[in-house]
N, C-alpha and C positions, 0 to 999 in steps of 0.2 A: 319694880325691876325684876325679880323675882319671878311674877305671875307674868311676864312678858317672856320672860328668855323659856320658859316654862310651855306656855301656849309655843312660843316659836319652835324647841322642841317637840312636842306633838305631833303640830303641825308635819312636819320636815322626817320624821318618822312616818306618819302614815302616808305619806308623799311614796314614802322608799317602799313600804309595804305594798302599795296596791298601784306602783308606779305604769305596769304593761296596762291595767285598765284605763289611768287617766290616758296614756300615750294612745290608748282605740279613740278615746274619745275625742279628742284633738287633732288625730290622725295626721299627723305630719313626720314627713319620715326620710330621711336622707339616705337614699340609695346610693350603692358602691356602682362605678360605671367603667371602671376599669381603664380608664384616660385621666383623670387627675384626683378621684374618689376611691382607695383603695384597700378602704374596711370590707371586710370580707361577709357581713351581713345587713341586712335595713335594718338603720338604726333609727329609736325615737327621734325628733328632737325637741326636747323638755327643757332643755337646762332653762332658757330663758325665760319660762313657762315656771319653772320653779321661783329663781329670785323674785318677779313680777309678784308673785302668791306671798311669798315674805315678805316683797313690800308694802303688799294691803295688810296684810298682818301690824306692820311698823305705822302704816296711814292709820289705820281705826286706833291702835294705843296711842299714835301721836294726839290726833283729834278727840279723847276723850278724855284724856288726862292732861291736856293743854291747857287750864285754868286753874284745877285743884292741885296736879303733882307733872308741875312740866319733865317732860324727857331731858336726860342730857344730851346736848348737841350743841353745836359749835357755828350750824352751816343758815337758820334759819331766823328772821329778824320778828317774826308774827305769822299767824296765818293763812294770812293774802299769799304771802311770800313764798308759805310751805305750799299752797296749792297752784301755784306759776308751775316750780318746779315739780309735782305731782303730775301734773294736768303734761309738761312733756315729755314725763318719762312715759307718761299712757303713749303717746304719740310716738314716740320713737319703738316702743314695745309693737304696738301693732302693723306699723309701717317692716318691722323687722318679722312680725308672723306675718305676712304678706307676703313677703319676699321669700322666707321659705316655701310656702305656700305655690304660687305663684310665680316666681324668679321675675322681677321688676328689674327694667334696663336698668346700667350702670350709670345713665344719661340721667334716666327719671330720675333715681333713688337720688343720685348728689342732689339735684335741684329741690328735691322734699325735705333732705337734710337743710339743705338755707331755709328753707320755710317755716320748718320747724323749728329754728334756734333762732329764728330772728326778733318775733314777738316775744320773749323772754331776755334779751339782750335790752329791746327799748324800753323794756319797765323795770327792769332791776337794775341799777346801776350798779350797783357794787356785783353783777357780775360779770361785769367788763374790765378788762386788764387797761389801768390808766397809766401803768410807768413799768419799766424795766428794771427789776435789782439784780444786779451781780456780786460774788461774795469776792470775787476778784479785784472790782472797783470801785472805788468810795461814792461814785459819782450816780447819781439817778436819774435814769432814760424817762419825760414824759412823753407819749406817745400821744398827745392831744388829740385832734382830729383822724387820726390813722388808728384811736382805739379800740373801734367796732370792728371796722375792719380787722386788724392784728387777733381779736378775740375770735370772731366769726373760721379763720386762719386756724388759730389753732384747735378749736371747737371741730372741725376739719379734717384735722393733719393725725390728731390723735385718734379720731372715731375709723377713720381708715387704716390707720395703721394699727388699733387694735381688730379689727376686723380680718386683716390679713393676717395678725399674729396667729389667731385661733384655726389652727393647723392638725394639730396632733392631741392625742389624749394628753390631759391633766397642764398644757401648756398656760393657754389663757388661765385656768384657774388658780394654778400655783403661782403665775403674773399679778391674777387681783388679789393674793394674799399678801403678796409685796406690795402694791400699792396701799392697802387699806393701812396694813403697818407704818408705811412713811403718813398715815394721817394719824395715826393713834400715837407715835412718837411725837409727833409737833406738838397735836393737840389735846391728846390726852384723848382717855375712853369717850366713844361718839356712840349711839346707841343705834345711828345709821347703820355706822363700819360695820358693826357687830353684826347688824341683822345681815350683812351681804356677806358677810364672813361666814355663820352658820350657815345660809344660803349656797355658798361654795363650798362649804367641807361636805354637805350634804350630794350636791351634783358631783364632787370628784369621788364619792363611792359607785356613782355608776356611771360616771364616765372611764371611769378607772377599768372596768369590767366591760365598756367600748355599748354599755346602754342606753347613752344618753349623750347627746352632742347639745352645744351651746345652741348653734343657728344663730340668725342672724338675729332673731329675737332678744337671744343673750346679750352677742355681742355689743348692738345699736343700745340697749337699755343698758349695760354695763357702764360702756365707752362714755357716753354722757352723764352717766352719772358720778363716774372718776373729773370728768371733765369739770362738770358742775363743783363737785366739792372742790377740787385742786387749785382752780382759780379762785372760787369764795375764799378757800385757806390761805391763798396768796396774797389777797386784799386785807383780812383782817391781822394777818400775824407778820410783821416786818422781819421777823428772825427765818422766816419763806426766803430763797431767792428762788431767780430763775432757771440758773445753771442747775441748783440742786433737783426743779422739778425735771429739766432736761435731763440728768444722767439717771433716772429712773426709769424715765421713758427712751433712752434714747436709741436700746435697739431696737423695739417695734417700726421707732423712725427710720432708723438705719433701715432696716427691710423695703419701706412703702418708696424711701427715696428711690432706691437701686432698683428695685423691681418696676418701679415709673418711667424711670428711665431706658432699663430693657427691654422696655415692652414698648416706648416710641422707640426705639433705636431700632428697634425690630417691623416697625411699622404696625401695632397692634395698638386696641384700648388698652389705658395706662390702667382701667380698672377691671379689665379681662383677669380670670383665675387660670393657674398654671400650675406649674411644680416645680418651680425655681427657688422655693426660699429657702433660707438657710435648713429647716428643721427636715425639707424634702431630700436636699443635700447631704444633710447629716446620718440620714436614717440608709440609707446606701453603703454608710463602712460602721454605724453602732446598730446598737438596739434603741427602744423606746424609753430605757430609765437613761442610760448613758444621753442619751440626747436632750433630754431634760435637765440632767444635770450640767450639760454645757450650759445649755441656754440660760438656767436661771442664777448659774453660778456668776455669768459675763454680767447680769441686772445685780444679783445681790450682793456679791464681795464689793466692787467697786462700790456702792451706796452706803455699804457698811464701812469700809477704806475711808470715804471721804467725812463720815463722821467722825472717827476718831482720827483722824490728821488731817481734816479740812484741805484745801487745795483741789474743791472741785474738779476744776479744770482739766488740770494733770488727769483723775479720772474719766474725765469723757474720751480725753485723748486715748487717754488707755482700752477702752471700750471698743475707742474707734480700728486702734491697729490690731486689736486682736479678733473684731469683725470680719476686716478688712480681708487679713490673714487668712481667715477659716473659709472666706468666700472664696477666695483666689485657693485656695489648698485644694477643695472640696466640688468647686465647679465642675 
């Protein structure tokens, strides 16, 4: 453990050190356009480029100490298993430098997304949502035949709606530090979380400094990978409900909902980019910390609320109207 977090460190410093050279060499670079881009110089974009590089880091100590000193983790049954999910995080990874690259319709890219999540649905079972728990009701939802479907749904709902969260500097990253925490709470130390944990303390030093943006790289490889763990967490730990994973997630949702909608209502793609969401809204009467601290204060107090005084629910509601509120304030 030691000689891993050790290498991982190294690593992630000499990243930070000779970072403008890897960024020549990768050459991908997110220009300001001055219509909905409006960083004020060409910025890398590496962040996705960094976690991926932590993740082979975490593949090679997985697969070489996988007999003699297993890793701790929570998510992985053998390693057939570990390489399913390997093999689409590559895929999601490069479909996502691609797309920076490139820019892939909004058409193509959803239909690559089913493509990609589909073959890993029919071979692993347990990472398919088979029933619904609520901490609100004693009773348990099988969702039999409708379970690929509901999984594939929310596989979906969330990689889009983290996608549109990553907006502004240090948003998505201080997002997936709360995420990984709601898995280290349930679960206990994962040596995954951890490597995507360093992996983000690393990119929000120069995101922070506006040198380094996720892209879609990040995002797409992120998103499925919260994905991946949150439903396996779901399935092996019954003290999981549903509700609780929803009010973690639930304003990213909140954003993909409303911005789907006014963008048909508007007669536009529901997956067209714009500058309607909350954090574009926000930055119009704050700064950049002050909007941050809205934002992840509305994900963390509520999450932290309903562990010590349970009543989920009450907190999404609460989530809900004070969205609701800031959208209708701020539009």
């Amino acid at each position: 453990m030691k000689l891993y977090l050790l290498t991982l460190f190294l690593f992630n410093l000499i990243f930070l050190v000779f970072h403008k050279r890897i960024s020549a060499i990768f050459n991908i670079y997110d220009k300001p356009d001055n219509l909905r881009k409006f960083h004020t110089n060409i910025t890398p974009v590496t962040g996705g480029l960094l976690v991926f590089c932590n993740l082979i880091i975490y593949i090679l100590f997985y697969l070489f100490s996988y007999k003699n000193d297993p890793f701790i983790d929570h998510f992985f049954n053998d390693v057939a298993d570990f390489s399913i999910f390997i093999l689409t995080c590559v895929c999601f990874f490069l479909l996502g430098i691609f797309d920076d690259k490139i820019n892939i319709s909004s058409n193509k890219k959803f239909l690559l997304l089913i493509i990609i999540i589909l073959p890993s649905l029919l071979i692993l079972d347990d990472l398919i949502v088979q029933n619904v728990r609520l901490t609100f009701i004693n009773e348990v939802y099988d969702l039999k035949n409708f379970s690929i479907i509901w999984t594939i749904l929310c596989f979906l709902l969330f990689i889009n709606a983290f996608n549109m969260f990553d907006g502004i500097n240090l948003q998505s990253a201080i997002y997936t530090l709360s995420l990984s925490s709601f898995l280290i709470i349930f679960l206990g130390a994962d040596q995954l979380v951890l490597t995507i944990i360093i992996s983000i303390l690393s990119f929000m030093y120069l995101n922070y400094q506006s040198k380094s943006f996720f892209g879609d790289g990040g995002t797409l490889l992120l998103s499925y990978i919260f994905g991946f763990l949150f439903i396996r967490s779901y399935n092996l730990n019954t003290d999981i409900y549903a509700d609780q994973i929803v009010l973690i997630m639930i304003l990213p949702g909140l954003e993909l909902i409303r911005l789907f909608v006014s963008r048909i209502v508007n007669k536009k793609n529901p997956f067209s980019a714009d500058r309607n969401h909350l954090h574009h809204m926000l930055l119009k009467k704050f700064g950049l910390f002050q909007v941050n601290l809205i934002i992840q204060s509305l994900i963390i107090i509520p999450f932290i609320l309903s562990l010590v005084f349970g009543f989920t629910l009450w907190f999404i509601i609460m989530v809900l109207f004070i969205y609701s509120f800031l959208v209708f304030r701020y539009i």
